[in-house]
Structure formats: structure tokens, C-alpha cells
C-alpha positions as CSV (number, residue, x, y, z in Angstrom):
1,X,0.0,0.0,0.0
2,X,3.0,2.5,0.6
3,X,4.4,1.4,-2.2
4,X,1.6,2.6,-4.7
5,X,1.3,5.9,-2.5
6,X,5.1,6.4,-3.4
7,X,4.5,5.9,-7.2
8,X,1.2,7.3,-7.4
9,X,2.8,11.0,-5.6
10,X,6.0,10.6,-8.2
11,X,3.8,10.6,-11.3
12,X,1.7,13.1,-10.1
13,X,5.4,14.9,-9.3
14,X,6.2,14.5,-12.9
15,X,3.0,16.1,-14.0
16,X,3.5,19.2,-12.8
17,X,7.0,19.2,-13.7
18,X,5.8,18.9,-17.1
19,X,3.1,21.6,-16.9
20,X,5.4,23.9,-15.6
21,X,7.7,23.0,-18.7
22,X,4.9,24.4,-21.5
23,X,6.4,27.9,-19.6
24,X,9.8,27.8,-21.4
25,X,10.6,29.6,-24.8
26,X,14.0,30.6,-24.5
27,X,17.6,30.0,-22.2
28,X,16.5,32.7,-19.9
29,X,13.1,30.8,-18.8
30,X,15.0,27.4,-18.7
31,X,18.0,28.9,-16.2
32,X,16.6,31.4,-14.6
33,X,12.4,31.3,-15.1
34,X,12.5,34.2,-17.0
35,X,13.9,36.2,-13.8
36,X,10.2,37.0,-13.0
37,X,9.3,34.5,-9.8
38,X,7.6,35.8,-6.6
39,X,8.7,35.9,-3.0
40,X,6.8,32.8,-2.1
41,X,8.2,30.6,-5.4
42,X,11.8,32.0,-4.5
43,X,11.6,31.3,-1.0
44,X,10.2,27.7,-1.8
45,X,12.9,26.7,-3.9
46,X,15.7,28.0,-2.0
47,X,14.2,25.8,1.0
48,X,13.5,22.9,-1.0
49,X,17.0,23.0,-2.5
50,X,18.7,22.8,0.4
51,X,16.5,20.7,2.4
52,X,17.7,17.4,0.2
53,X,18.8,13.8,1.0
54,X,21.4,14.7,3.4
55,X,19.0,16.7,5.7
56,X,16.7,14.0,6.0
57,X,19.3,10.5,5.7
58,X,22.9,11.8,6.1
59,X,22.4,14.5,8.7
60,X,20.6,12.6,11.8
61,X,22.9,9.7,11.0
62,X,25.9,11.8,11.1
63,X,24.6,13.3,14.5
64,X,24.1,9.9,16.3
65,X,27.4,8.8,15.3
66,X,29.2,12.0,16.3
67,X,27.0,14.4,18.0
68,X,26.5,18.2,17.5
69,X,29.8,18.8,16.5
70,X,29.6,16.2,13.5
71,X,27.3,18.2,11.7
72,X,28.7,21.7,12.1
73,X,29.1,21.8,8.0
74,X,25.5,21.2,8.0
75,X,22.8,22.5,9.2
76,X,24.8,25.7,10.5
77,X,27.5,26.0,7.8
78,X,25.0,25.9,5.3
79,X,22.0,27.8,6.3
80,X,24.6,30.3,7.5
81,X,26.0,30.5,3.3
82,X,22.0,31.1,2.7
83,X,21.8,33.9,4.9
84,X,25.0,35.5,3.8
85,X,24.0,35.7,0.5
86,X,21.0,37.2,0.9
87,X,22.9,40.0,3.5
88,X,25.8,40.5,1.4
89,X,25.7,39.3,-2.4
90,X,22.4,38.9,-3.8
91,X,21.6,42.2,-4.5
92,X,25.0,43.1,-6.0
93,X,25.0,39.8,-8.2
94,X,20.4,40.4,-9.3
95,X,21.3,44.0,-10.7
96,X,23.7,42.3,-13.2
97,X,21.3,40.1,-14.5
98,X,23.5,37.5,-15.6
99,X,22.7,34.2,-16.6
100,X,24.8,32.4,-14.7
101,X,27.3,32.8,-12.0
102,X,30.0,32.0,-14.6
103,X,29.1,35.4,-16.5
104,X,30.2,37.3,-13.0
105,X,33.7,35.5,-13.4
106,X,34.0,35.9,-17.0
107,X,33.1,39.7,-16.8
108,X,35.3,40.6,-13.9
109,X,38.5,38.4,-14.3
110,X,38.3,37.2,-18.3
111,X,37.5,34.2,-20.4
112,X,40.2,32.2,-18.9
113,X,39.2,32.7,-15.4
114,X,35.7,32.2,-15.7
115,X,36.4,28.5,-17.4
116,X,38.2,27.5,-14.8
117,X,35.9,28.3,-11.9
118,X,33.2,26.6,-14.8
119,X,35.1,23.8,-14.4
120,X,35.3,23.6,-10.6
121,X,31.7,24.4,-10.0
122,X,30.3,21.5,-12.4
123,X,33.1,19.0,-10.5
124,X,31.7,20.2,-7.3
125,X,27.9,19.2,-8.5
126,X,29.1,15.7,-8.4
127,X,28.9,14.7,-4.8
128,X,26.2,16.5,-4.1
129,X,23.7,15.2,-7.3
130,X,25.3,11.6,-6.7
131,X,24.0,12.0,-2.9
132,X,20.5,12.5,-4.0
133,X,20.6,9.4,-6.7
134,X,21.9,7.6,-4.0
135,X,19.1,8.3,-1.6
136,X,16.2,8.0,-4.3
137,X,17.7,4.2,-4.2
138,X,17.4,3.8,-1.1
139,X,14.0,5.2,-0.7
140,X,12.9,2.7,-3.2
141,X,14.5,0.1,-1.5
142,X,12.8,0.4,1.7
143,X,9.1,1.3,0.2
144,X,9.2,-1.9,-1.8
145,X,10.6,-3.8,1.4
146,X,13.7,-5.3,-1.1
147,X,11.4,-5.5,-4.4
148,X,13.6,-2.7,-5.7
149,X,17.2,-2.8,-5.1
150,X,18.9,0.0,-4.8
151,X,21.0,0.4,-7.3
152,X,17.6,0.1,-10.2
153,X,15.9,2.4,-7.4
154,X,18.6,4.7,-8.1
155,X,18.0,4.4,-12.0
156,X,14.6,4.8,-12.0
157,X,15.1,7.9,-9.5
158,X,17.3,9.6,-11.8
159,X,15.5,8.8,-14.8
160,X,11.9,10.4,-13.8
161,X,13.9,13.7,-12.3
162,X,15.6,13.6,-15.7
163,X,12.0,14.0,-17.5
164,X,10.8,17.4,-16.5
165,X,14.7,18.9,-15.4
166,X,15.2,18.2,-19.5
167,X,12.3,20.1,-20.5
168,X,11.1,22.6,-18.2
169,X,14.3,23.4,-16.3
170,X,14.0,26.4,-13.9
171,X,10.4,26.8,-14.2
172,X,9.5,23.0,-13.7
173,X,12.3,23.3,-10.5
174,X,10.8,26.0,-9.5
175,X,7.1,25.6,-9.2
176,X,7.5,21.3,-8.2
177,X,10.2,23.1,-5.6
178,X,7.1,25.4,-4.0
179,X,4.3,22.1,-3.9
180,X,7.2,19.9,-2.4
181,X,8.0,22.4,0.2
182,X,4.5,22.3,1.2
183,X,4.6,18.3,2.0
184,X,8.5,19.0,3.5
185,X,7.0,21.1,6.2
186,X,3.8,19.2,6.9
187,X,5.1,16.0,6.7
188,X,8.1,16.9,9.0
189,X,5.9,18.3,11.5
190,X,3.4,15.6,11.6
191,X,5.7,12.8,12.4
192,X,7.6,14.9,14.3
193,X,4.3,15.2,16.7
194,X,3.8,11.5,16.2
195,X,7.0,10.6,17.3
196,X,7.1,12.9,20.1
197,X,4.4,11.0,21.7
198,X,5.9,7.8,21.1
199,X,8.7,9.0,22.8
200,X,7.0,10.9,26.1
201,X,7.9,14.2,24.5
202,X,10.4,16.1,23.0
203,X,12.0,17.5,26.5
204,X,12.4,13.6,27.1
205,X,14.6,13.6,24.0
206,X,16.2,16.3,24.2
207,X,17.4,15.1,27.9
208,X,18.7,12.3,26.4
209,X,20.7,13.5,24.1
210,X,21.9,15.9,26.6
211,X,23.0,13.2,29.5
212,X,24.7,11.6,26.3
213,X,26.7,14.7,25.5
214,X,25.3,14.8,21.9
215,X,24.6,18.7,22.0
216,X,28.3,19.7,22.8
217,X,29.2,21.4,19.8
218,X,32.4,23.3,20.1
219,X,35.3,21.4,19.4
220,X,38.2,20.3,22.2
221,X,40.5,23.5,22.7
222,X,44.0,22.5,20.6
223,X,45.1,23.8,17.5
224,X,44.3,20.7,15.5
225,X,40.5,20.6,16.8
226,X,39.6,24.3,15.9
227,X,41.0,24.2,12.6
228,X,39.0,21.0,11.4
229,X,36.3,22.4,13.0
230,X,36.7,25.9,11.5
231,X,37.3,23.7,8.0
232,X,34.0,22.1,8.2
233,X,32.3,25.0,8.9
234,X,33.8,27.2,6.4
235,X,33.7,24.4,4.3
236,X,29.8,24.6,3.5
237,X,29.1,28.1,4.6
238,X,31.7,30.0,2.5
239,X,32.7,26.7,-0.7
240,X,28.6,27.1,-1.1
241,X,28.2,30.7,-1.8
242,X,29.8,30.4,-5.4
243,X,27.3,27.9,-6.6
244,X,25.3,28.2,-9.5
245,X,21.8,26.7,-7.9
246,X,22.1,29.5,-5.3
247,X,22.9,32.4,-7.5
248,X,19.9,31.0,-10.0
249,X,17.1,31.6,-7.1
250,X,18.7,35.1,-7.2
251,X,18.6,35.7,-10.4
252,X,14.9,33.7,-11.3
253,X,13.9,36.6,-8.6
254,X,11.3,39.3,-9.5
255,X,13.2,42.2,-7.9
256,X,16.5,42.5,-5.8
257,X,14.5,43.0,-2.8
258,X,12.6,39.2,-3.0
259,X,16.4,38.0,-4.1
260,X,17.4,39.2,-0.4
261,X,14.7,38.6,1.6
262,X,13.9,35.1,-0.2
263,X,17.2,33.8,0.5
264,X,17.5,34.8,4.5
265,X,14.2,33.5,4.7
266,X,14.8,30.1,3.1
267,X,18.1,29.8,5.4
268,X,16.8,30.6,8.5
269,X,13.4,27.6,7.5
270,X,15.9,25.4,6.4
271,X,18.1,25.7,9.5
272,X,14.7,25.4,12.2
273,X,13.5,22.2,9.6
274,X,16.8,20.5,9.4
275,X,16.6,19.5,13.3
276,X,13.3,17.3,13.1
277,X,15.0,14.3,10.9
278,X,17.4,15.0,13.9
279,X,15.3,14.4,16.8
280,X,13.3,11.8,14.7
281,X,16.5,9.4,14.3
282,X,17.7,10.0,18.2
283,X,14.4,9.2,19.1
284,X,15.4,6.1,17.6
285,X,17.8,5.2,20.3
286,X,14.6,5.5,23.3
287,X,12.0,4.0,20.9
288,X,13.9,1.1,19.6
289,X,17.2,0.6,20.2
290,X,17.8,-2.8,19.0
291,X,17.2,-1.1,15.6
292,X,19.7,1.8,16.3
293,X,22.3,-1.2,17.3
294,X,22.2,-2.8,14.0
295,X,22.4,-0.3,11.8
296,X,24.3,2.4,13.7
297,X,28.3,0.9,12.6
298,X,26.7,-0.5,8.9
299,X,24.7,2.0,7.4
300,X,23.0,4.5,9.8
301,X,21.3,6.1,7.4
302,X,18.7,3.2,7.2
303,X,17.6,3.6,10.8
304,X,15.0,7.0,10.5
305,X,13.2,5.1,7.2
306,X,13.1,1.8,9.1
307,X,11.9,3.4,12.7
308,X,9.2,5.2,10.6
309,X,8.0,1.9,8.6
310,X,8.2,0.2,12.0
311,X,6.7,2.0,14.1
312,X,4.4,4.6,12.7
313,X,1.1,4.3,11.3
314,X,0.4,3.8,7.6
315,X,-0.9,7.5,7.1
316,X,2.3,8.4,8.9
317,X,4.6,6.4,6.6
318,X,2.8,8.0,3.7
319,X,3.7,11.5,5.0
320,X,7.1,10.7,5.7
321,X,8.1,9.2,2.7
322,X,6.3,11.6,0.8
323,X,8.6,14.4,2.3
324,X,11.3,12.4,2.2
325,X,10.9,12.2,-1.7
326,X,10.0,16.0,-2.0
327,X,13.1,16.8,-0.3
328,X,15.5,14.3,-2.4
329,X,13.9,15.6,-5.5
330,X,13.4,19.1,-5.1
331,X,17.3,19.0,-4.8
332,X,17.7,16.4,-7.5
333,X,16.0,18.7,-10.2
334,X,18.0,21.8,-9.2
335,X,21.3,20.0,-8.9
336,X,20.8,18.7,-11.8
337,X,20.1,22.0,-13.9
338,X,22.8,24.3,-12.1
339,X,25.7,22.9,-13.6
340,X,24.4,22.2,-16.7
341,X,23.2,25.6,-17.3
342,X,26.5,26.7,-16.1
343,X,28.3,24.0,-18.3
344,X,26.6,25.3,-21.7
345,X,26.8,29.0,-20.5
346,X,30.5,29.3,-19.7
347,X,32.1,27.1,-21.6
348,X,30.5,25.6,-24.6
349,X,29.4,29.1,-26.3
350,X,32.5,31.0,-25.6
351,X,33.4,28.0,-28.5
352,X,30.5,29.3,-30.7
353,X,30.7,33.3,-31.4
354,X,27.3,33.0,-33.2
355,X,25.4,30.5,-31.4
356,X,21.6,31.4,-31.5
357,X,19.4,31.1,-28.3
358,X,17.0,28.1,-29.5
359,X,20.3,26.3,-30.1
360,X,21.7,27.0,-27.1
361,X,18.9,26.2,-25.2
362,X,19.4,22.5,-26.9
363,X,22.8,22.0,-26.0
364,X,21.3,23.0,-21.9
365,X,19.1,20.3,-22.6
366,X,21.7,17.7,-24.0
367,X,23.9,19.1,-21.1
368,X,21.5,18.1,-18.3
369,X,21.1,14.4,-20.0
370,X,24.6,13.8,-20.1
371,X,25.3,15.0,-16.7
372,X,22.5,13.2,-15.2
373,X,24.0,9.7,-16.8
374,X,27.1,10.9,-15.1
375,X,26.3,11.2,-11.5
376,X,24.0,8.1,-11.5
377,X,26.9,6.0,-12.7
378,X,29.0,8.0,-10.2
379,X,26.3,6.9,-7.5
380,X,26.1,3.4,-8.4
381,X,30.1,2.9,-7.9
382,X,30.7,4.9,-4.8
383,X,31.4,4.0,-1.2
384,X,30.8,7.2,0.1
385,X,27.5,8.2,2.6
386,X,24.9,10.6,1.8
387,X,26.3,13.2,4.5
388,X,30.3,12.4,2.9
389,X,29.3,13.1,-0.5
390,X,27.7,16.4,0.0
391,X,30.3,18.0,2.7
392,X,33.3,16.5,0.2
393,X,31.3,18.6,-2.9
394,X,32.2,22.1,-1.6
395,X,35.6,22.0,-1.0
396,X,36.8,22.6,-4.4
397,X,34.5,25.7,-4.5
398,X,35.5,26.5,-1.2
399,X,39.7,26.5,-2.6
400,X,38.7,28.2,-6.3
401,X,35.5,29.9,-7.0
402,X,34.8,32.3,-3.8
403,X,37.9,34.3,-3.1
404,X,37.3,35.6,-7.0
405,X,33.6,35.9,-5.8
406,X,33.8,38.1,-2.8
407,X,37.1,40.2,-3.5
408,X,35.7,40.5,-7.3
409,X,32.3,42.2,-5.4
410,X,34.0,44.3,-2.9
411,X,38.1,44.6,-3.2
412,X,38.1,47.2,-5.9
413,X,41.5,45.8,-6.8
414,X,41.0,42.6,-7.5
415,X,41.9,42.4,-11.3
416,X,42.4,39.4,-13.7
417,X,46.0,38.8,-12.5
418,X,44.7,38.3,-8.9
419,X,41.6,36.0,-9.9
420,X,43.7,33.7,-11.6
421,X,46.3,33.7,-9.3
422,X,43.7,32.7,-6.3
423,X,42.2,30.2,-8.3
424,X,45.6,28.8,-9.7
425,X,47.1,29.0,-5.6
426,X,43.9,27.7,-3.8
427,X,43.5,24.6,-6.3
428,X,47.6,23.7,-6.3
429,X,47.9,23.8,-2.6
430,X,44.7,22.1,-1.6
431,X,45.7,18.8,-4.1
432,X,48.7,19.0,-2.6
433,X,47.9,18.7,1.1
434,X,45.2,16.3,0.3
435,X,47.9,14.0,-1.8
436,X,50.5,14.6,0.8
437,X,49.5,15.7,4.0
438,X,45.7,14.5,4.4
439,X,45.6,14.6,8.0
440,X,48.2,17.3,8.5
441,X,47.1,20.0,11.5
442,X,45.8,22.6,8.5
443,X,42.8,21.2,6.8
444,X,44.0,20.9,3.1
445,X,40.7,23.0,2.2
446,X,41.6,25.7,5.0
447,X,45.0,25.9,3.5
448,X,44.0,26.2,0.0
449,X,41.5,28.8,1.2
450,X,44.7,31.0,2.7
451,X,46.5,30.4,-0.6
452,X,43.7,31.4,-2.9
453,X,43.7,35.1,-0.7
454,X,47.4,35.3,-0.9
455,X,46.8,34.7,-4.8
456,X,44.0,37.5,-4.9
457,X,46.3,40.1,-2.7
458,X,49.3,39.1,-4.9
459,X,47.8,40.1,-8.1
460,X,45.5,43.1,-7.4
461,X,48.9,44.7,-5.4
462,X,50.8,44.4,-8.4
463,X,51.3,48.0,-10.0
464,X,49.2,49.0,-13.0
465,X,51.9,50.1,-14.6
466,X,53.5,46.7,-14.5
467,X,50.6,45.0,-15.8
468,X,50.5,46.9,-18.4
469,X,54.0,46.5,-19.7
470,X,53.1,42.8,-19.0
471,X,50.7,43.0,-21.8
């Protein structure tokens, strides 16, 4: 009976994917909705984006592993990047207009430098879209009690997000985002209520998880603790800023004014929402904890979907899984367009001087297919969890992409020397330490972050004069 719940609430998904889709006529509608979506639609989707697989799965599993501090990279590091973008970069970045974050780069630094940060931001994509294939099969797996593996449930997953992404991209992301958010919050809250009772309250919980010192969330006071802690937090909050699905809710925006408020707004829901999967998984460990024992050092991630088909009514299960669903897609579809967008923006036209707009808009399209195949068989051969895949995708943007972002908005030096340089110095020493010195004292991301700065100061101290005997 779940099971035909399930499928009947993805067709009807996929419906109004494909009713939003009849919307687009040109690139502008398919990456950015035609930069004409209300406060409500914008809000919605930069919610929905965020609130994914790993909010649901990879979080709570994370946290009864490892406790507050595990997941400092996310919720906090990650609502936090929503909130400073809103407060400091949206309304610089909507008055532009560009299509896509790579048009910032390209303007301000050069064709060379905006490639390269292209080329980052796809790669970074990969975790992150791989996480949410990865989930979809797992979903399926446990709805169809074992009928579905995972690895079809991840095909199937990836093939009926493919459907309206291809043709209605931003709009179909946008409006599915807004009627997914909707079940996210009610379904959260609902078994969040039904659990609670189950449990004797949420004080009982939370006492629990106090006596067990799972709240602590500051790290131990020595030089190698703060830094990976200041890593991880950085890591997410700052390596996510640069990111083409967060600039497109800025730009698919109305007016500056819903670009701002929209994205605080969706940061500070997503940050409040992102605690019930929390407290639904530890409620695990009072409600049953023979379940928590064997998954807990196997795959954790299985124990909130199993305590839910356990323990919870039928009507329950529906709503669960049905948010469980919104959320994985919701971030799916988006995930899915940003880089591909970006992809046929940045770096296949800059190939084509006379490329018309329809014919862009077909190599998006061929872009998102090809991705999409990508990450799913990138899903289907990893090891990695949920929560691994999408704190490992931002560290790349965290080296490269957003020391050119924020010096290129607000140090009026910063010049095409000095992007390149911080991109070139945050990439070179953050492979290194992660070839050589892994586990070194600096965080190879922190110390790629201090290189890319020293790359940025380098080049926008260098004399005009010399650059221009340069070239």
C-alpha cells in the first residue's frame, strides 16, 4: 500500500514538472524562469534546494554517530551560506542580470578565469547530485521492502527527475520546488508530533541527548580541533556561496528586494527544519534501540526510514516518505540543472561566437542528459555516505570559486592577475595537502583557502603600470 502511495505522488510529481515545462521559450526561462518569480516561489525553492537527502538520511545519521559537533558543515554551515548571501551578495549579483554565476567571473577576471571556476563548480555538483541518486535508491528500496534494489531504485530515481529537469528546467524546479515544500514542512511536522508521543515528549529527548553529551558542539580546545572544525564550517558556509543553484534563485527573482529577503528567509526555514530528521533518528535510540544497534556501525542512514516503517502508522509512513521524496527531488532537479546551465553557458558558447538562443537552449538540454548519466553511474560505484558526499562537494568551491567571488564584489582591486592567481594558488595547494598531507594540523581546504587570498592580494597589489608592460 506504501508502495503505490510512493508511485502514485512521483507521477503526479512529474506532472506538474511537465506543466510547468509548456512555460519555457528561450535559455532565460529554462536557467533562470524568466527572472520573473515571486517571494513565495523564490523562498520555496531555496528551501527545497537545500533541504535534500542529506538533511533528512545523512544528517541525523551523522549526529548519532558524532554528536552536535559532526554536523557543524551542515545545518549551520549551510543555512549560515544562505543567509550570507541574501545580506551580502544577492543584491550586487540580481542587478547584473546574468545568466549564470560563470558570466560574473567571465566579466570581472576574463574568459580564462571564468572556465576555470566553470570547471570547478560542475566538478563540485558531483557529490552532491550523486548523494541524492543515491538516496532516491534507497527510498525505493525500503518502500518496496527489497522488491527494488537499490541500485535500479537509483535508475529509475534519476530517470523520472531527468523528465521534467530536460524540458522545463528552472520553471519545472521552481514551481515542483514550491508544492514539495508544502509536503516537506507538513510532513516533517506531523511525524515529528507523532513521534514525540511515542517518545514521552520532546524534553524527554532532548534530555537524552543531553546526558549523552550529543549537544556539545564546540570542538576540544587545541590547534588541530579548531582548525578541522573551523574547516568544516567554512567548508559549507563559505565553498557554497559560489554555486550556480544558489545564484539561480537570485537571479529567477522578480526584484532585488525578493532575491534578499527570499534567500535569508529560506536559510533561517531550512536551519529550524533541518533539526526534526534530527530528533526523529535519536528518538530512535529510546524507541527502539535494537534497531539503532544494527544499523548504527553499517549503514546508519537506514535507521529514521526503518523506525518510521516500523513503528508509525500507515498514514504516517505516507507522510514521511512523501517528504522524504520532495526533499531528495526538489534538490535532485535543481542539482541537476545548475551545472548544466553553467556548463553550456561558460564554456560551450564561448566555442561558438554565433550561437543562437534556441540552439543553445538544446545544447542546456543535451547538457543536463549527459550529466544526469554521469552522477547516477558515479552513485552506483561509490562508497561514500549521503552526508560524505555532500560535505566532500564544496571544497573545491570553497579553494577556487569564492575568493574571485567576494574580492571580485568588494576589493576594488581585485583584477584578472589576482583571480587567476587565487584560483591557480587555492587549487595547487589544496591537491597538494590532500595528496600529501591528508591529516596534516591545517585542513588541506583551510590551506587552499589562505592560498587562494594570498593569490588574490598578490595580483590586485601588483602596480598597474606593470601590468600593463606585462601586456
Amino acid at each position: 500500500m506504501l508502495l503505490w502511495f510512493v508511485i502514485i505522488y512521483w507521477v503526479i510529481s512529474i506532472g506538474i514538472g511537465l506543466w510547468a515545462a509548456l512555460r519555457v521559450k528561450n535559455t532565460a526561462d529554462f536557467a533562470a524562469a524568466g527572472h520573473s518569480l515571486p517571494m513565495y516561489i523564490v523562498t520555496a525553492t531555496v528551501f527545497a534546494t537545500w533541504f535534500g537527502s542529506e538533511a533528512v538520511l545523512g544528517i541525523p545519521a551523522t549526529f548519532l554517530k558524532e554528536g552536535m559537533e559532526g554536523i557543524v558543515s551542515d545545518p549551520f554551515g549551510s543555512s549560515m551560506c544562505l543567509i550570507l548571501v541574501g545580506l551580502f551578495f544577492a543584491r550586487h549579483l540580481y542587478s547584473k542580470k546574468y545568466l549564470t554565476i560563470g558570466d560574473f567571473f567571465k566579466e570581472k577576471y576574463g574568459r580564462t578565469v571564468e572556465v576555470l571556476i566553470t570547471l570547478c563548480i560542475v566538478v563540485s555538483y558531483l557529490g552532491w547530485v550523486s548523494a541524492q541518486i543515491k538516496a532516491l535508491g534507497l527510498v525505493f528500496n525500503v518502500v518496496s521492502n527489497d522488491g527494488i534494489t537499490q541500485e535500479w531504485g537509483m535508475i529509475i530515481g534519476a530517470a523520472s527527475v531527468l523528465i521534467y529537469t530536460l524540458f522545463g528546467g528552472m520553471w519545472s524546479v521552481a514551481i515542483t520546488d514550491f508544492v514539495q515544500m508544502i509536503i516537506i514542512v507538513l510532513g516533517m511536522l506531523y511525524i515529528g508530533y507523532e513521534v514525540a508521543g511515542m517518545t514521552g515528549g520532546v524534553d524527554v529527548v532532548v534530555a537524552h541527548a543531553v546526558a549523552a553529551d550529543k549537544l556539545n558542539i564546540l570542538p576540544d580546545w587545541n590547534v588541530a580541533a579548531v582548525l578541522g572544525f573551523l574547516a568544516a564550517l567554512l567548508t559549507m558556509m563559505l565553498g557554497s556561496i559560489p554555486q550556480q543553484d544558489v545564484f539561480q534563485r537570485i537571479t529567477s527573482s522578480k526584484n532585488a528586494d525578493i532575491a534578499v529577503k527570499a534567500s535569508v528567509l529560506g536559510g533561517l526555514l531550512y536551519f529550524l527544519f533541518a533539526f526534526i530528521p534530527i530528533f526523529l533518528a535519536y528518538s530512535a535510540t529510546l524507541i527502539d534501540p535494537v534497531l539503532v544497534e544494527k544499523y548504527l556501525n553499517t549503514d546508519s542512514q537506514l535507521i529514521l526510514p526503518n523506525l518510521i516503517l516500523n513503528h508509525a502508522p500507515l498514514f504516517a509512513q505516507v507522510l514521511f516518505f512523501g517528504a522524504l521524496l520532495s526533499a531528495i527531488k526538489s534538490c535532485a532537479s535543481a542539482t541537476l540543472l545548475a551545472p548544466s546551465v553553467t556548463f553550456a553557458e561558460n564554456i560551450v558558447k564561448g566555442f561558438f561566437k554565433h550561437l543562437s538562443d534556441q540552439y543553445l537552449l538544446k545544447i542546456m538540454r543535451v547538457t543536463v542528459l549527459c550529466f544526469t548519466v554521469f552522477v547516477t553511474l558515479f552513485a552506483l560505484n561509490s562508497e561514500l555516505s549521503i552526508f560524505q558526499m555532500v560535505e566532500s562537494a564544496y571544497k573545491v568551491t570553497l579553494v577556487a570559486a569564492f575568493v574571485p567571488l567576494a574580492f571580485g564584489v568588494y576589493w576594488s582591486r581585485a583584477n584578472t592577475l589576482g583571480g587567476l592567481l587565487a584560483v591557480l594558488f587555492g587549487l595547487a595547494t589544496w591537491i597538494t595537502f590532500e595528496l600529501l598531507w591528508p591529516k596534516a594540523v591545517m585542513p588541506p581546504q583551510l590551506a587552499g583557502l589562505c592560498a587562494s587570498i594570498l593569490g588574490m592580494l598578490i595580483g590586485g597589489l601588483v602596480p598597474s603600470k606593470l601590468l600593463k608592460a606585462a601586456s
